[in-house]
C-alpha atoms as an extended CHARMM CRD file, in Angstrom:
* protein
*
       209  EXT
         1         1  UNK       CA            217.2990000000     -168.8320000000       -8.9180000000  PROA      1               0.0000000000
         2         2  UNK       CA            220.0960000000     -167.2090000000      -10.9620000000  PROA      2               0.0000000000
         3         3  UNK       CA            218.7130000000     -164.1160000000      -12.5400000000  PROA      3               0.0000000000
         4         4  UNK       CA            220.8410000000     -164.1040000000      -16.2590000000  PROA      4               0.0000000000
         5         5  UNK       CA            217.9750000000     -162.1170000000      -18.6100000000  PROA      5               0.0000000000
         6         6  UNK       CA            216.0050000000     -158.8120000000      -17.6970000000  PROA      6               0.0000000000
         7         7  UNK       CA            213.7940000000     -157.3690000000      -20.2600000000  PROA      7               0.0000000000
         8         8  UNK       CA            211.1520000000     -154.8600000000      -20.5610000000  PROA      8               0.0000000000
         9         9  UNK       CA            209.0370000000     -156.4850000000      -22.5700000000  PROA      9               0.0000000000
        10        10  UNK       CA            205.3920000000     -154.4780000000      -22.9640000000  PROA      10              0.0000000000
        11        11  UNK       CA            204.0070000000     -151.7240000000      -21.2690000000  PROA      11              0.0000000000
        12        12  UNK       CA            200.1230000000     -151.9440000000      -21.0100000000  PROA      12              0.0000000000
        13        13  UNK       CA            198.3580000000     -148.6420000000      -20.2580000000  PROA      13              0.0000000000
        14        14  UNK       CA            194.9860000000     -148.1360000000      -19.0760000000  PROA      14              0.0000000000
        15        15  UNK       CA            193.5690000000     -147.9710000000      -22.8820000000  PROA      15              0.0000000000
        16        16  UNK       CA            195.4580000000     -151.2840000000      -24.1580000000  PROA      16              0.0000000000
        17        17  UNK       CA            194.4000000000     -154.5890000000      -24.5930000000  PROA      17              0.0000000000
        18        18  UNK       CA            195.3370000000     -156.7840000000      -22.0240000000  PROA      18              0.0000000000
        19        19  UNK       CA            198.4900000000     -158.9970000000      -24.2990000000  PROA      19              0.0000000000
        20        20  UNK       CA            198.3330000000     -162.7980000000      -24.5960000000  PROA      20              0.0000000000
        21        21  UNK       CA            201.4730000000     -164.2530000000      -22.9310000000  PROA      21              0.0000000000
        22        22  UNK       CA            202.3770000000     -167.9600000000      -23.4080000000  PROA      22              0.0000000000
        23        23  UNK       CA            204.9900000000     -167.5310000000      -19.9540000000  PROA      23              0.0000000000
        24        24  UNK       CA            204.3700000000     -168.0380000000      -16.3360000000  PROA      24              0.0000000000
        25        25  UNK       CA            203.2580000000     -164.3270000000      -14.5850000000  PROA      25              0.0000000000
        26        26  UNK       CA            204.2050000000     -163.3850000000      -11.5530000000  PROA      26              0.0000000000
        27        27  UNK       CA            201.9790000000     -160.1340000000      -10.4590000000  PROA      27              0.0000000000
        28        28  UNK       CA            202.8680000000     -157.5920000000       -7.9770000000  PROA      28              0.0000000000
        29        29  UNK       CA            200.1110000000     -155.8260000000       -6.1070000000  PROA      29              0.0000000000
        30        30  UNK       CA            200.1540000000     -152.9910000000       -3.4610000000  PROA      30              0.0000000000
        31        31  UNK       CA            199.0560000000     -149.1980000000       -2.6920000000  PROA      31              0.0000000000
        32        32  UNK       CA            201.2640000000     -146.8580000000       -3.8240000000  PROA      32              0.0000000000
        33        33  UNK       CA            204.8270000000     -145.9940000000       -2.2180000000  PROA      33              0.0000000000
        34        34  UNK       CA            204.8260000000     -149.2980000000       -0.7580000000  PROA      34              0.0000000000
        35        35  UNK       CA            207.9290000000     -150.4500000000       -2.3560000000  PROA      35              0.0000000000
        36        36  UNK       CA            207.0120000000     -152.6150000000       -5.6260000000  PROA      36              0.0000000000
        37        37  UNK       CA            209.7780000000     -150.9750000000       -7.4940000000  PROA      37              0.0000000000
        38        38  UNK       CA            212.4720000000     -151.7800000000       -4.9230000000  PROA      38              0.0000000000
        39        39  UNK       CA            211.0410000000     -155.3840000000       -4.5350000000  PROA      39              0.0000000000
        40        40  UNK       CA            210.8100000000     -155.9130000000       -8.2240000000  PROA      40              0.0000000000
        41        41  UNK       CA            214.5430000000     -154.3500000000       -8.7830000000  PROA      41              0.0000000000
        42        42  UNK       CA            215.7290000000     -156.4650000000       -6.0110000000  PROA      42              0.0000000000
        43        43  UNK       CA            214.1490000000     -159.8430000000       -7.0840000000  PROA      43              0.0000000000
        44        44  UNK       CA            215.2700000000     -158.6080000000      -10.8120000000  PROA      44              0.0000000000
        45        45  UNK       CA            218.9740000000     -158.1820000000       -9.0070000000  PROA      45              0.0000000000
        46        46  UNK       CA            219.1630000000     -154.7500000000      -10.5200000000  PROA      46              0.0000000000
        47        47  UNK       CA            219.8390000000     -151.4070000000       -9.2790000000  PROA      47              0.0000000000
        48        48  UNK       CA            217.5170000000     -149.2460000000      -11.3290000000  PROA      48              0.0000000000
        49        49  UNK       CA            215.4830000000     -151.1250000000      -13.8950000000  PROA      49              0.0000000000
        50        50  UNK       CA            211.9600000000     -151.0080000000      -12.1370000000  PROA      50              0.0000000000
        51        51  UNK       CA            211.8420000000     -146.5750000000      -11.7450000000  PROA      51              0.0000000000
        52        52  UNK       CA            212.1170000000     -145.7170000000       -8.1520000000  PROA      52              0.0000000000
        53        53  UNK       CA            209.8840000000     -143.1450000000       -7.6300000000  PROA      53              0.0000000000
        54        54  UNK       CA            209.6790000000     -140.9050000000       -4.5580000000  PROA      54              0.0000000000
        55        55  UNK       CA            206.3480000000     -139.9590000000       -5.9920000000  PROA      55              0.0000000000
        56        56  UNK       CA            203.3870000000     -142.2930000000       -5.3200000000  PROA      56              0.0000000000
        57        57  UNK       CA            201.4060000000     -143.5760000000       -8.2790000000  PROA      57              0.0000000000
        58        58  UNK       CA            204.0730000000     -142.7950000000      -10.3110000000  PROA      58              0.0000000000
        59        59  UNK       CA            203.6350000000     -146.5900000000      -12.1670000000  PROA      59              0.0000000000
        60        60  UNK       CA            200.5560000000     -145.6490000000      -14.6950000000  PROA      60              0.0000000000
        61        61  UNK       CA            200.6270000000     -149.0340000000      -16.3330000000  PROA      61              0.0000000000
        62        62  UNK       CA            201.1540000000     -152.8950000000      -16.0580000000  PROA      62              0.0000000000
        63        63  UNK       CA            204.6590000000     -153.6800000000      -16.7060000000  PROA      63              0.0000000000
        64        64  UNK       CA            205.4960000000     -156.7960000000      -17.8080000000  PROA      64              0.0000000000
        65        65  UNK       CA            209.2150000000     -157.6860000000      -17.3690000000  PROA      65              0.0000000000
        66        66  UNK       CA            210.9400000000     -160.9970000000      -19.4410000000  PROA      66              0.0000000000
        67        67  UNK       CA            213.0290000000     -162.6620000000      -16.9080000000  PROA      67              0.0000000000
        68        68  UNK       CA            215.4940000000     -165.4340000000      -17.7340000000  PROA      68              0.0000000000
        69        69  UNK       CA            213.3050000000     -165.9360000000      -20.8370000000  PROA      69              0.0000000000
        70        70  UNK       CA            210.8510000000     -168.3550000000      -19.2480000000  PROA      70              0.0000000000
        71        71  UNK       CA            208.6000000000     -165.8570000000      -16.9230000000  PROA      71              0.0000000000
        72        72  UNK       CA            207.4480000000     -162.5200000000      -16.0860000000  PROA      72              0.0000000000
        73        73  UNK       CA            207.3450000000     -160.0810000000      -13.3000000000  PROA      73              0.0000000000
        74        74  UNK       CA            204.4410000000     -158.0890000000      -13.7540000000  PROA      74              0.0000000000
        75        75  UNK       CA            204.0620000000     -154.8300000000      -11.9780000000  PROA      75              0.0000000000
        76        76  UNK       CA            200.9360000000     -153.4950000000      -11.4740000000  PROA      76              0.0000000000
        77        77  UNK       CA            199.5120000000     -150.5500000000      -10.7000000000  PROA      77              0.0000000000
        78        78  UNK       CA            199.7050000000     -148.9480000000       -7.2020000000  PROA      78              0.0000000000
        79        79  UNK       CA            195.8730000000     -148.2320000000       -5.8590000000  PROA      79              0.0000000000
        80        80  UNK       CA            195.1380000000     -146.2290000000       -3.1790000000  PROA      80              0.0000000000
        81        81  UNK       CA            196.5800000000     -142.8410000000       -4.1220000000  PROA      81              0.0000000000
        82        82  UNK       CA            194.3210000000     -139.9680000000       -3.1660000000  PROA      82              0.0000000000
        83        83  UNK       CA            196.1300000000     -137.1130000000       -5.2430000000  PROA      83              0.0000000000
        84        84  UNK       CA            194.9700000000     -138.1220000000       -8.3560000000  PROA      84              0.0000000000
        85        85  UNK       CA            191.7150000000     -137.4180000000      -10.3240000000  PROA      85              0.0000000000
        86        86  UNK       CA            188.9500000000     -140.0010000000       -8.8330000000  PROA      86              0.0000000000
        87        87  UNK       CA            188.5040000000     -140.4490000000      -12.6000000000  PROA      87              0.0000000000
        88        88  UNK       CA            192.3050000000     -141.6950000000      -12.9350000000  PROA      88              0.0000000000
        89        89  UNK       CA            191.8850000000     -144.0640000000       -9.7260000000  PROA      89              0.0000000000
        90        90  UNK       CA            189.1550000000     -145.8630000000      -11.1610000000  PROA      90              0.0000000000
        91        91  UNK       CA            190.7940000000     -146.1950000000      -14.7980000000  PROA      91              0.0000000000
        92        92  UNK       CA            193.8750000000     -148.1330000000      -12.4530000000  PROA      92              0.0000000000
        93        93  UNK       CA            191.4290000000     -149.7170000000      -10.7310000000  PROA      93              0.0000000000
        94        94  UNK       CA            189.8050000000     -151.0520000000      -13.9710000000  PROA      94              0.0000000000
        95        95  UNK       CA            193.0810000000     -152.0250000000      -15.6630000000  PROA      95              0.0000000000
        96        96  UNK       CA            194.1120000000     -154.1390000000      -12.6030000000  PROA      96              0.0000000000
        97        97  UNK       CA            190.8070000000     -155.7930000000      -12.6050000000  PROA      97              0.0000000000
        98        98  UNK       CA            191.2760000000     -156.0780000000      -16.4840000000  PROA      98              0.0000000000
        99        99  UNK       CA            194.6500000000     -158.2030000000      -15.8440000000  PROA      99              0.0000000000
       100       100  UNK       CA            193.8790000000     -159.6730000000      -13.4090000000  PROA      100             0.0000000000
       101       101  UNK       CA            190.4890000000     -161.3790000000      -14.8260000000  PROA      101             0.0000000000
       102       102  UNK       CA            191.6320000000     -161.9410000000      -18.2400000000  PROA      102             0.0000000000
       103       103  UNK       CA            195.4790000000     -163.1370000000      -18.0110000000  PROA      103             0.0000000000
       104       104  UNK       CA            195.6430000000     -166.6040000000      -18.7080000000  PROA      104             0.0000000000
       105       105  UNK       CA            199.3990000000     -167.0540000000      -17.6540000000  PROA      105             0.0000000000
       106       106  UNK       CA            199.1250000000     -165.2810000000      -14.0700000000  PROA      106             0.0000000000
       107       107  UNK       CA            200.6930000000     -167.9930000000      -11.4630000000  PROA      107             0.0000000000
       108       108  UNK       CA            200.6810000000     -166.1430000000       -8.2730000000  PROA      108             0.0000000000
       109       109  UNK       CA            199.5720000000     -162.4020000000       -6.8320000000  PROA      109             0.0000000000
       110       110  UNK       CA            201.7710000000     -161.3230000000       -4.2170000000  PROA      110             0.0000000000
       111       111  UNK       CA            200.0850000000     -158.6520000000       -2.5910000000  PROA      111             0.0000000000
       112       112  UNK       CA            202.8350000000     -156.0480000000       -0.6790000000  PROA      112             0.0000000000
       113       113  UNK       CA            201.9950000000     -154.4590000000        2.1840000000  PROA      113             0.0000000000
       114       114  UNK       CA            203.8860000000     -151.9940000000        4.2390000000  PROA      114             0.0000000000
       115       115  UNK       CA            204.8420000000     -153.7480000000        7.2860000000  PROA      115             0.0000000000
       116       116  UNK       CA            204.9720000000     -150.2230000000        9.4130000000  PROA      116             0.0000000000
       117       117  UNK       CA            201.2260000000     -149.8200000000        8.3340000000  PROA      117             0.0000000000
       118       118  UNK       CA            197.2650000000     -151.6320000000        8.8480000000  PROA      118             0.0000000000
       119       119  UNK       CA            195.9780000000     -153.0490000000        5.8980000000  PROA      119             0.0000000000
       120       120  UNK       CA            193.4570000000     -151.2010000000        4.0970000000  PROA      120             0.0000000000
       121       121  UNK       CA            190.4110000000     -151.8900000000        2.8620000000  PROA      121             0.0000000000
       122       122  UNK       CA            191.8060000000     -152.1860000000       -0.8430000000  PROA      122             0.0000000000
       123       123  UNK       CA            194.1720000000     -154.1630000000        0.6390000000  PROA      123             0.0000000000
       124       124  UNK       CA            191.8760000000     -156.5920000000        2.2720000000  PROA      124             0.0000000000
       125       125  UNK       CA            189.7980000000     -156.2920000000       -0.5460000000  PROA      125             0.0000000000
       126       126  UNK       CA            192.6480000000     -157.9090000000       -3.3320000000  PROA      126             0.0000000000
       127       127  UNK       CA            193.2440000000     -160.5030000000       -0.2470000000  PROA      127             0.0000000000
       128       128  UNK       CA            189.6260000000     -161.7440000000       -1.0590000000  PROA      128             0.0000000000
       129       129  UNK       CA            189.9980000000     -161.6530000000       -4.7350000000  PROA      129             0.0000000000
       130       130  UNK       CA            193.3140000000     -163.4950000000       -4.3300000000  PROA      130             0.0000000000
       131       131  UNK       CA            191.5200000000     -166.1840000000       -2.5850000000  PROA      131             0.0000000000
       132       132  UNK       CA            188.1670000000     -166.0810000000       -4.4150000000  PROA      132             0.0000000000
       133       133  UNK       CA            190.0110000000     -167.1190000000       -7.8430000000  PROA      133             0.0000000000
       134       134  UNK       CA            192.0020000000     -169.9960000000       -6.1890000000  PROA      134             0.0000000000
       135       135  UNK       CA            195.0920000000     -168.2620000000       -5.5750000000  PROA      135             0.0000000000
       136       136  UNK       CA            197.4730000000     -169.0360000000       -2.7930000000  PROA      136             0.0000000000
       137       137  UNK       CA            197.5720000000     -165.8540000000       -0.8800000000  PROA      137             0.0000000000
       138       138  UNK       CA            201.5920000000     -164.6680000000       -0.2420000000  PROA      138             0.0000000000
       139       139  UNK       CA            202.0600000000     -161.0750000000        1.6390000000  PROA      139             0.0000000000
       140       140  UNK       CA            205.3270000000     -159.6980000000        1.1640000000  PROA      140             0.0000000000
       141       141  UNK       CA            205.7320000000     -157.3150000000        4.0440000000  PROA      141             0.0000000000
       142       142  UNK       CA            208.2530000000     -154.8330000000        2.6630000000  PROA      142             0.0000000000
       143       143  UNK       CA            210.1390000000     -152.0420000000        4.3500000000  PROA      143             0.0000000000
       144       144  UNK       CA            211.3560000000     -154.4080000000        6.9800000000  PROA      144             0.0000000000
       145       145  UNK       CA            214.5390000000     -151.8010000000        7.2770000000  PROA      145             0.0000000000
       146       146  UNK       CA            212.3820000000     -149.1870000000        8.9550000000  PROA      146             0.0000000000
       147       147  UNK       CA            211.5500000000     -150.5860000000       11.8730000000  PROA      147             0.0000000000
       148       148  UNK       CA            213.0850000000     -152.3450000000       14.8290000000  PROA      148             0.0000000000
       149       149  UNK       CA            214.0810000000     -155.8560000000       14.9230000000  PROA      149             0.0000000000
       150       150  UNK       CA            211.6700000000     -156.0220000000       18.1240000000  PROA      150             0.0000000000
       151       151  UNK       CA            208.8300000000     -154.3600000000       16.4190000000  PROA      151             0.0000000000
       152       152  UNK       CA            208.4750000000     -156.9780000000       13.8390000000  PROA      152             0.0000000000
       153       153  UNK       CA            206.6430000000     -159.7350000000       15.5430000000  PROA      153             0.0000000000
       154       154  UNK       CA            204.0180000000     -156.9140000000       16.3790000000  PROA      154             0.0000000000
       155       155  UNK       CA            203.6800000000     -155.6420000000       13.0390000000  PROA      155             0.0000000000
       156       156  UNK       CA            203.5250000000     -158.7470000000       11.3950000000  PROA      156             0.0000000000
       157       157  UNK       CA            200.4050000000     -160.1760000000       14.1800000000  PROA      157             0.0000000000
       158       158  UNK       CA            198.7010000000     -156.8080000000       12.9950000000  PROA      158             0.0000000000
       159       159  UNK       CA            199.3800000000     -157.6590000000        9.2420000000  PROA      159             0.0000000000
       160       160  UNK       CA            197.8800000000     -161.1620000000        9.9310000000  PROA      160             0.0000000000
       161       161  UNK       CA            194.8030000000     -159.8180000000       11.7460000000  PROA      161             0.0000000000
       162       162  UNK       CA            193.6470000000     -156.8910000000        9.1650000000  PROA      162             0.0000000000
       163       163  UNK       CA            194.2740000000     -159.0720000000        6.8450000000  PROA      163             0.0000000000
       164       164  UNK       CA            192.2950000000     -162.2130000000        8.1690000000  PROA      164             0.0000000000
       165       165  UNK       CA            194.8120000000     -164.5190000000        7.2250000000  PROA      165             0.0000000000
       166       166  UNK       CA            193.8470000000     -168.4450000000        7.4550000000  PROA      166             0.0000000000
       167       167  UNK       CA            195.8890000000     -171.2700000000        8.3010000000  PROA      167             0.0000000000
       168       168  UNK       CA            199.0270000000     -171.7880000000        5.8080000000  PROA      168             0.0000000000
       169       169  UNK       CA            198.8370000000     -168.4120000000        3.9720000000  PROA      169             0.0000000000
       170       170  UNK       CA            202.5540000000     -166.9560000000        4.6580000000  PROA      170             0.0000000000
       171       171  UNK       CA            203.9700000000     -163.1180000000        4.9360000000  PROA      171             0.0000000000
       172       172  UNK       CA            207.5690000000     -163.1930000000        3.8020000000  PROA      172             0.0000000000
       173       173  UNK       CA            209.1640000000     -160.3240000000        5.3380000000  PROA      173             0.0000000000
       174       174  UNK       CA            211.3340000000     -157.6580000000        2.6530000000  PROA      174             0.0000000000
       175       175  UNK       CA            214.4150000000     -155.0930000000        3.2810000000  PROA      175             0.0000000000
       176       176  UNK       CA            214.9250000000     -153.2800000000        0.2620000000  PROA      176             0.0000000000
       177       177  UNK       CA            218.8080000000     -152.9400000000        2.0310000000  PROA      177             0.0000000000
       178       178  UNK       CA            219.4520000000     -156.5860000000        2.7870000000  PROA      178             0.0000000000
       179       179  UNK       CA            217.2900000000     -158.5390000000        0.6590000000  PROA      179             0.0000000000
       180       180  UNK       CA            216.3890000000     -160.5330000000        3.6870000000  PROA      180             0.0000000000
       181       181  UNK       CA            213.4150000000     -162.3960000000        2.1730000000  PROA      181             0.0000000000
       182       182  UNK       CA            214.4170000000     -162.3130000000       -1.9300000000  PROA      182             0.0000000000
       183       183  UNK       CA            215.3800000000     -166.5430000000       -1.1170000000  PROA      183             0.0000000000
       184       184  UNK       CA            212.0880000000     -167.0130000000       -0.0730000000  PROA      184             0.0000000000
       185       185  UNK       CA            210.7910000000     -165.4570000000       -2.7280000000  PROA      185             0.0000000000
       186       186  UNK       CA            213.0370000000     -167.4430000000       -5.5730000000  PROA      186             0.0000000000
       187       187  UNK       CA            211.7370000000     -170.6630000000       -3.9260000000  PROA      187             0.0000000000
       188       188  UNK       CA            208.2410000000     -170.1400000000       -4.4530000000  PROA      188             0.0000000000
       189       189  UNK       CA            208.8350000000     -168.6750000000       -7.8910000000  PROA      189             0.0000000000
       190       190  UNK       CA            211.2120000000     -172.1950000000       -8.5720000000  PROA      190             0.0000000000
       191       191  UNK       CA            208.2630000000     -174.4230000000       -7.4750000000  PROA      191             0.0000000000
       192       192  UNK       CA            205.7370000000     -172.6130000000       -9.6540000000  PROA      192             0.0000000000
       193       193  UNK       CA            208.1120000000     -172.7160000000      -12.5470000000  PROA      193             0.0000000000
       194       194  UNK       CA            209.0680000000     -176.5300000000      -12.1660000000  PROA      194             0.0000000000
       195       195  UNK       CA            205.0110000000     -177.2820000000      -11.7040000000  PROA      195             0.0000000000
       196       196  UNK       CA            203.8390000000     -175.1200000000      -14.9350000000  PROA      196             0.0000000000
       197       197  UNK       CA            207.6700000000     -176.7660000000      -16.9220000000  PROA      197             0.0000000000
       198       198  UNK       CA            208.3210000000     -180.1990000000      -15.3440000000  PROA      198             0.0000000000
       199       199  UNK       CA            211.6030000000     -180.3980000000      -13.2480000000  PROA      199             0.0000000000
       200       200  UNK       CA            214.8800000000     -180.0170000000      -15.2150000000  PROA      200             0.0000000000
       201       201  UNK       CA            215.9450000000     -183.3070000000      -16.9200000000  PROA      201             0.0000000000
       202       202  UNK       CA            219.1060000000     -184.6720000000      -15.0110000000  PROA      202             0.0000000000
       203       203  UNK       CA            221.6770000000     -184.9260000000      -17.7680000000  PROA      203             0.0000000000
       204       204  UNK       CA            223.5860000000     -188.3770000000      -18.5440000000  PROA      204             0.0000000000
       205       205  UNK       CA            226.4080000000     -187.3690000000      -16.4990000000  PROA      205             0.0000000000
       206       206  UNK       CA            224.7830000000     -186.7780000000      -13.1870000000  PROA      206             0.0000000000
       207       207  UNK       CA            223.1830000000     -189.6670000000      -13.9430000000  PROA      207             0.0000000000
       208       208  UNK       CA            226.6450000000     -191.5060000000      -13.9500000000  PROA      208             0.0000000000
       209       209  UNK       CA            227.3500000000     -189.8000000000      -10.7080000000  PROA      209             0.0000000000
């Protein structure tokens, strides 16, 4: 995938209406401070367009970013952030839910989870959802960078296990710094894309050759 359009298209806080898309979405789910605006950035191939925050549940609303003019990124929500009003967590909590049952575009959730960490139990609670509406279930492990190449194997098991992963669901590992796993990534988003467009047409000359 060649990334050649970025756009912030809408920004849906937690007292809009859920918008009508007619484009493929690709969600992004995770607690908070677990890296979706690095991922997103990265995957978007820009530096700074997703905000960076060193402050966790910084991202208030569902973000839905144009890319290439054919799909979205959607960023969601972090959940999971303690220093904020029970009141506010639940009004996140809703608006996820609120996307999450009522777009009619949505593709794929990939669910990040910080590979240093256990899965929670809102973590292994959007798992089930994920797989309860039909969804292929695709962990993106991020922060990859911050640990040891030989912790990784270890990290990932314990990923698996809180997790209860079944046969065939995948974790693609993430570093923020290398982009090691942003290929993996494009694939899935290709195959998506050609299933929900049709493959390209092959034009008359590559025909010829």
């Amino acid at each position: 995938m060649i990334i050649k359009n970025v756009e912030l298209e809408t920004v849906c806080g937690v007292t809009s209406k859920i918008p009508t898309k007619t484009m493929p979405e690709f969600a992004f789910a995770g607690k908070s401070n677990v890296g979706k605006s690095s991922l997103i950035n990265g995957l978007m191939n820009r530096k700074s367009y997703a905000r960076v925050s060193q402050q966790p549940g910084k991202t208030q609303t569902i973000n839905y970013y144009l890319i290439n003019r054919d799909h979205y990124y959607v960023d969601l929500p972090g959940y999971g952030y303690a220093k904020v009003s029970k009141d506010m967590q639940d009004k996140w909590k809703k608006l996820i839910e609120r996307y999450l049952n009522n777009s009619g575009m949505l593709q794929v959730v990939f669910l990040l989870i910080d590979i240093r960490r256990e899965p929670s139990a809102n973590d292994l609670m959007m798992a089930e959802w994920i797989r309860h509406n039909g969804y292929e279930l695709i962990i993106i492990a991020t922060k990859l960078d911050k640990i040891k190449r030989s912790q990784v194997q270890k990290q990932l098991k314990g990923i698996k296990e809180g997790l209860k992963l079944r046969s065939g669901e995948r974790i693609i590992p993430w570093s923020a710094s290398t982009k090691q796993g942003r290929e993996e990534i494009y694939q899935y988003i290709d195959e998506k894309l050609e299933t929900f467009y049709g493959a390209p047409e092959t034009s008359s000359e590559e025909e010829v050759q």
